[in-house]
Every structure is written in structure tokens, then in C-alpha cells.
C-alpha positions in Angstrom: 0.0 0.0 0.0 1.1 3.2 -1.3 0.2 7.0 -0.1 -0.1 9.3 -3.1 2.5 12.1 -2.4 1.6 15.4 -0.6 0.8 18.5 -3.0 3.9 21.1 -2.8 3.3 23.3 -0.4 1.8 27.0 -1.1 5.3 29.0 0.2 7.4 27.0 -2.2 9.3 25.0 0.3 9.6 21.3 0.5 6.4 18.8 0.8 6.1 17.6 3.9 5.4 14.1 5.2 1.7 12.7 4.4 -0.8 13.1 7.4 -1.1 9.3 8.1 2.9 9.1 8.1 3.3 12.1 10.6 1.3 10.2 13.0 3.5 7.2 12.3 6.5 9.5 12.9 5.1 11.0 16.0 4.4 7.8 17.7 7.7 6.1 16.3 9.6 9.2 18.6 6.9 9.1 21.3 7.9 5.6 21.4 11.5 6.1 21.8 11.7 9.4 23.9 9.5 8.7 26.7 11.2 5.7 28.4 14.5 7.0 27.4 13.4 10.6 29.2 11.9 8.1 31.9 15.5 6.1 31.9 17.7 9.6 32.2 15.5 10.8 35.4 16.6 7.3 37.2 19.9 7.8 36.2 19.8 11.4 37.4 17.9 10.3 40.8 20.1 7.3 41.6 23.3 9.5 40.8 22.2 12.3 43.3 21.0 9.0 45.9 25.2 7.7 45.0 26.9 10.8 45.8 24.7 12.4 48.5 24.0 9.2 50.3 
């Protein structure tokens, strides 16, 4: 399955991702940036718990 490609758009700059890919792209970094945001806040919290005691 194919998605036709987005119309140019109107300011002459480069065509953007089609809608139904954009929410693909979203997720696909949702999916990636939360636990790794969750992972870096342990890593900060267990650092300060190592070093302060």
C-alpha cells in the first residue's frame, strides 16, 4: 500500500510528510523518547542518591 505524495506546499518550500505518516513519525519518537526521558530521570535520581547518600 502506497500514499499518493503530498501536494507542494503553497510558500514553495519542501512537501512535507503525508498526514497518516506524521502520526507514524510521532508515535515512532513518542515511542523512543519517553522511556528513554523516563531512563535519564533514574539515572539522574540514583546518581544524586550515590553521591549524597
Amino acid at each position: 500500500m502506497t500514499t499518493p505524495p503530498s501536494p507542494p506546499p503553497a510558500d514553495g518550500g519542501a512537501p512535507g510528510p503525508p498526514p497518516r505518516r506524521r502520526a507514524l513519525i510521532l508515535g515512532s519518537w513518542l515511542w523512543v523518547t519517553v522511556p528513554l526521558a523516563y531512563g535519564l530521570y533514574e539515572l539522574v535520581h540514583k546518581a544524586r542518591q550515590l553521591f549524597t547518600g
